[in-house]
Structures are given as structure tokens and as C-alpha cells.
N, C-alpha and C positions, 0 to 999 in steps of 0.2 A: 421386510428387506433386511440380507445383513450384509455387512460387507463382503465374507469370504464368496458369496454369493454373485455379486455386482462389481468387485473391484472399486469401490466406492466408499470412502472411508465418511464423508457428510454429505448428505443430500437435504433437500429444505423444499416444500411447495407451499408456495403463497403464503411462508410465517412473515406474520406482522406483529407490533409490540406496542400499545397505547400505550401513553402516560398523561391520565385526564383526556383533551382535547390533542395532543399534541402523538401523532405517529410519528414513533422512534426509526420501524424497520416496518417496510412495504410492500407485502403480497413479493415477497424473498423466493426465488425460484433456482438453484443454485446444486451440481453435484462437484465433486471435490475429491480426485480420483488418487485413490490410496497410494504413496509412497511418492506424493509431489508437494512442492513447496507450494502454496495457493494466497496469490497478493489477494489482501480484500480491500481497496484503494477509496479513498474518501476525504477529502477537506475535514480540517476538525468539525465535529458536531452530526456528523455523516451517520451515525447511527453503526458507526464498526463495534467498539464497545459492547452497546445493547445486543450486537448480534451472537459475541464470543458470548456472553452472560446465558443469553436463550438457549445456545450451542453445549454449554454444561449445565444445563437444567438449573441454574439458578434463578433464574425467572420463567415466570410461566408464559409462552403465547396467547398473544390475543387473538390470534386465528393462525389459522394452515401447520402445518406438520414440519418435524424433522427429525431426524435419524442422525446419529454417530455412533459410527462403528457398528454397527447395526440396530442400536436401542432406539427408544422410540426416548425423546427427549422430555415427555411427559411422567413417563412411566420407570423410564431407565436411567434417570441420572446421577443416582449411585454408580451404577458400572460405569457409566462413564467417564465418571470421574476419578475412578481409579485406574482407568488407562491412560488417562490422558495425562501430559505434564503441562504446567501454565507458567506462562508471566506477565501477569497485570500490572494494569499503572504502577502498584506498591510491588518493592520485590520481595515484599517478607522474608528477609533476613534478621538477624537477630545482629544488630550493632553491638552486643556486648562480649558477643562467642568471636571464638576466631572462627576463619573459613572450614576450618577442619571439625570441631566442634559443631555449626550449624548443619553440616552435611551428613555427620554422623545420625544428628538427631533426627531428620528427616529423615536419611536410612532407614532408618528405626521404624519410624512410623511407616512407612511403605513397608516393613517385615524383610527387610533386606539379612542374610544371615552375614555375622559378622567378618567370614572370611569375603564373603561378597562385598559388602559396604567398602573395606578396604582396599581392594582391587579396582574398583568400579569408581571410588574417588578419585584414586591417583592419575588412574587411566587417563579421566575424564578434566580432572585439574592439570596434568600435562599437556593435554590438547588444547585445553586452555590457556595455555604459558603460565600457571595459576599455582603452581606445585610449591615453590620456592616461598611462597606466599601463605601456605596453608594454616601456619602457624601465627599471622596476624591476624590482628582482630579488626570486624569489620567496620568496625565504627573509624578507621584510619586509613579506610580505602578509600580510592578514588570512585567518581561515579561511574566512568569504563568498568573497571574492577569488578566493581557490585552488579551489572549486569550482567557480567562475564559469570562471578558467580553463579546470580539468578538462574542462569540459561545454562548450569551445569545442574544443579537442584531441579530444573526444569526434568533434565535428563536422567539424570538418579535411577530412577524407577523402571529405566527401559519402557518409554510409555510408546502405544502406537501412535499416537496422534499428540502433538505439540500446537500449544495453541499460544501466542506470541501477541502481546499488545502493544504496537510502537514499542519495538523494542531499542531501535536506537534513537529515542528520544531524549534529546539531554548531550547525547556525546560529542566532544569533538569530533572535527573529520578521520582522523588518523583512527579513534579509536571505534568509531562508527564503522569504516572499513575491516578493519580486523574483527570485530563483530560477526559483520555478514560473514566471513569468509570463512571464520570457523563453524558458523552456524552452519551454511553448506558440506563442510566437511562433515563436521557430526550427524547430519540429517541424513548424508548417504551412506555414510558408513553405519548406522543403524538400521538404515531402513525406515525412516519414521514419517509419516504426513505430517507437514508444515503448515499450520494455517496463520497463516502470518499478515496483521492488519497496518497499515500504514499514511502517512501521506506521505513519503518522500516516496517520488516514483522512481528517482536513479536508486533507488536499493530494490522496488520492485524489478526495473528491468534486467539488474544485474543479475537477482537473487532467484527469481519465482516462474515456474514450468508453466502456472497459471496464472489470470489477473481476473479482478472482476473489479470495474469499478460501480459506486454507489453514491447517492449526490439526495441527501434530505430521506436518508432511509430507500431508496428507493433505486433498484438497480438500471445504469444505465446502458451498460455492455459488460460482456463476460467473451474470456478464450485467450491462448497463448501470446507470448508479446507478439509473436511472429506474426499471427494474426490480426494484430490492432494495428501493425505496420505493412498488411495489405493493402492498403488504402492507399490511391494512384498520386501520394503526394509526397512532395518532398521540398525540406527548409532549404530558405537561401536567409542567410546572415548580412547586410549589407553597411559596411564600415564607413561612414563619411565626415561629413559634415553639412551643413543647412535644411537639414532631415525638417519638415512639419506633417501638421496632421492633414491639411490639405493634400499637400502630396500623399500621403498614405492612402486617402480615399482614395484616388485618383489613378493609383497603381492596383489599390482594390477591384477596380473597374474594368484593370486589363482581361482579355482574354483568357478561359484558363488557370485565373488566378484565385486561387481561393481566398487569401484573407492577405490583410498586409497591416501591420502594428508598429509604433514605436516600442524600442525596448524597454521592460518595462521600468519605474525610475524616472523615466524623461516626460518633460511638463510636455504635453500634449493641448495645451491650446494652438488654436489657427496660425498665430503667427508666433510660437514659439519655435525653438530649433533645436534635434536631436542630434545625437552621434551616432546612433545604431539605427538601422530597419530590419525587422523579419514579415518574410514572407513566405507564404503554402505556393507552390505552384503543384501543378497536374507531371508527374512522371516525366512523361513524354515531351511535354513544353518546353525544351530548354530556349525555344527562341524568347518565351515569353520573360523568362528572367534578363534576357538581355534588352526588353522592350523595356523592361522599369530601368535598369540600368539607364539606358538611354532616355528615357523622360525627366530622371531624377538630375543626370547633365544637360538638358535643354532646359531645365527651370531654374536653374542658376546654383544646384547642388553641388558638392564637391564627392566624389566617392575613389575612397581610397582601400578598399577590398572587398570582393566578394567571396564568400564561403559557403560552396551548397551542401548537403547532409539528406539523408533519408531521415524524414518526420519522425521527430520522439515520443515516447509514450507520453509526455508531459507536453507537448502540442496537439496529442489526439486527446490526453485528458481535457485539458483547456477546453480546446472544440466541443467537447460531450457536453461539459457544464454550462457554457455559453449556448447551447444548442438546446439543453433543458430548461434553461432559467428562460430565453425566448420564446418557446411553448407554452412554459407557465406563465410568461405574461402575457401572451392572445389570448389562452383560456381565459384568464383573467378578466381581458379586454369584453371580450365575448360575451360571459356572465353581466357584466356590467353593463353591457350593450340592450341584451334582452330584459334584464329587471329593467332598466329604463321604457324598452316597449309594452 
């Protein structure tokens, strides 16, 4: 496979990644189509990490294949890794250089010619709001700052493929935003595929053309937001007071209705009392949000706003995990059933 070939900048069939007894990454099936930003979505421990590591040949497969950019990840991960630009947990910067200094030097080592390095920084630290700054040193920046850096160093090299580990990990909101946003700038003004691994899902669905989420190494859905929000359901927010968890079953139980939770935070015993309900109804239902409404005032609740919204990628996540972790406990159940017979 290469990519100019497939349009496909990473493709993976059935990689998986032991460590001892314990799988990392799970019979991995996954293509990753050239010049798109690509969520790889997962609770910490998810096995996203292991997956970028296998992805630049730094580790070897413990079975099935993959390719970037065409190489084969066993055989090619030299080339790989010099097309590609990264930023791991560590930003590898040098706290002692200034910003300008540390870029230079990595220039360097990418064989950047001199009239190039200096073009290709400024560029790339003005789009960064970063320029005015080049001459302090890094050890006196902020942590925005230092990613901001990173994910310019990331770029340096004019790489095809960018590979992103939690990258705004750490930031405040303000700076978390500004982040993504140049990140999208620079990603389409280069032309670059983005594999970008995350748990915050409001930056996947702002940021990313593709999503795939993954739950214990092991993929649970993959495809566009737009496509995870095909699904015939849509939140209602429900503002009150005398909110319990009985009532939540019990509107659970409505027609139609997919799931119904206290928000999360609120003590959920029987006869505890919330201020918030969310609830999944069915598209089409709207009678049915008004049947919990009306339940939630016949059982002596008080409700002071309703807010409906088309389903978030972080209620379809929810659902997927909640939906795998129940699988694996009747498997479970099961197993334990028949060693007993």
C-alpha cells in the first residue's frame, strides 16, 4: 500500500500490542484518510499512547499490520519518522534556549537550509502569536506557551502527517481554545493529516473530520461526528428541583426513551434530591419528553426549564462505554456460569 496510491495516510488491520498478560491495543482496524484531522478518542488508559508509539515504529506489534504514509511500520519506520512531526506527553524543549534558539536547532537537524529555518520560524511563530516572544527563554514560559511552541517544532519540518498526544492537556480554557484553533489553521494551510488522540470530546467535535473511539485498547466505533450524530436521539436537559433516582428509573421506562440520569455530581441515592435530569429521547418523540415532564410534576417535582439539543458526541461516547463495559460483564457472567456447569 502507499498512500499516493489510496489516499490514505494510516491504515492498521488487527494491530494489537501485549504487555506481559495485559493488551494495550486490540485487533486495531482503522484507515485515516490523507489531509484530515483524525480524533482517536479514549478515557485515560485507553491504549491511545500505545497506539501513536506502534504508529512510528517505536514499538513492535504483537500481531496484524500497519502502514503510514505508505511504510510498512515494521520495516519502514525510519521514513516514517521523518515525515512525520510529533508531540508526546514531553514537549522536548530545551528550558534553557530561548524559543528561537530551540527551533533553530531542530531546524538543523531536519537539514532545514538556513535561509529556510528563518522564514519558516517566523511564519510559523507569528501564527502562533509567538514571534514577539522568540527571544525568551523557555524555561519562563507559560504551559499554553510551551505547547504552542511544541506544535510549532511539531511543524518545522513541513511534515505530512502530525501526530498529537493530548495536546491540550494541562491548559486552561482560554488557552486550550486558542490551541485548537490554530492548530486547525495550520493543519489546512499546510495540508497536513492530523492524528490527533484525546479524551476531551468538545475539542474532538470542534476540531476533527474523523473520530474513532477506543475503550481498553479495543475499538468501539469509528466515522465522522456527523455520523455518530445519526443516531435518532436527541438530549433534553431538565432544570428543577426534587430530581431522585426513582424518578429517573421510571422516566427511563417511558416509551421511546432511551436513558434518563441525574447530572452528574448529584448524590443519587433513592431518596436523595437532584437539580438537574438528562435525558436520550427518540428524534421523533417530542411527546415523550413532555410525558417525563409531566410525571416529574405529578410526583411532587418542581421543574423550572427544559432545554432540548441534538445528542453529543460525549452522550454517544458515554453510551458506547456503558454499552461495552455491559457486554463485558455478561461475557463475564457467562464464563462463570459454564465453569460452574
Amino acid at each position: 500500500m502507499t498512500s499516493a496510491e489510496t489516499g490514505i495516510a494510516i491504515r492498521t488491520v488487527g494491530l494489537s500490542r501485549d504487555f506481559g498478560s495485559v493488551r494495550a491495543v486490540e485487533d486495531l482496524t482503522i484507515d485515516v484518510p490523507a489531509g484530515t484531522i483524525y480524533g482517536f478518542l479514549g478515557p485515560n488508559g485507553a491504549g491511545k499512547t500505545t497506539t501513536i508509539r506502534l504508529l512510528l515504529g517505536l514499538l513492535e506489534p504483537s500481531a496484524g499490520e500497519a502502514w503510514v504514509l505508505g511504510h510498512d511500520v515494521r520495516t519502514g519506520s525510519q521514513a516514517i519518522r521523518e515525515q512525520a512531526g510529533v508531540l508526546l506527553e514531553s514537549d522536548g524543549l530545551y528550558t534553557r534556549l530561548t524559543a528561537l534558539q530551540n527551533l533553530d536547532y531542530y531546524g538543523r537537524i531536519a537539514r532545514l537550509s538556513a535561509s529556510d529555518r528563518e522564514g519558516r520560524i517566523r511564519d510559523l511563530l507569528t501564527a502562533m502569536d509567538l514571534w514577539d516572544r522568540r527571544d525568551g527563554r523557555v524555561a519562563d514560559f507559560s504551559k499554553g506557551m510551551r505547547q504552542k511552541l511544541a506544535l510549532v517544532r511539531a511543524f518545522l519540518s513541513r511534515p505530512k502527517l502530525l501526530f498529537l498526544d493530548e495536546p491540550t492537556s494541562g491548559l486552561d480554557t482560554p488557552s486550550a481554545v486558542a490551541l485548537r484553533r490554530q492548530l486547525v489553521a495550520l493543519a489546512r494551510d499546510e495540508g497536513v493529516t492530523v492524528f490527533l488522540t484525546t479524551h476531551n470530546l468538545l475539542e474532538a467535535e470542534k476540531v476533527c473530520d474523523r473520530v474513532a473511539v477506543i475503550r481498553r485498547g479495543a475499538l468501539l466505533a469509528e466515522g465522522s461526528p456527523g455520523e455518530f450524530h445519526g443516531s435518532r436521539a436527541r438530549r433534553v436537559a431538565i432544570g428543577g428541583s426534587g430530581f431522585t433516582a426513582d424518578l429517573a428509573e421510571r422516566i427511563a421506562d417511558l416509551p421511546a426513551v432511551e436513558s434518563a440520569r441525574l447530572e452528574p455530581g448529584a448524590d443519587a441515592g433513592t431518596d436523595a434530591r437532584a437539580d438537574r435530569l438528562r435525558i436520550l429521547v427518540d428524534l421523533e418523540a417530542e411527546a415523550d419528553a413532555s410525558a417525563a415532564v409531566r410525571l416529574l410534576v405529578e410526583s411532587g417535582a418542581e421543574v423550572s426549564s427544559v432545554e432540548t439539543a441534538r445528542e453529543s458526541l460525549e452522550d454517544i461516547f458515554l453510551k458506547l462505554v456503558e454499552e461495552e463495559e455491559a457486554e463485558a460483564e455478561a461475557e463475564a457472567e457467562a464464563r462463570a456460569e459454564e465453569a460452574v456447569s
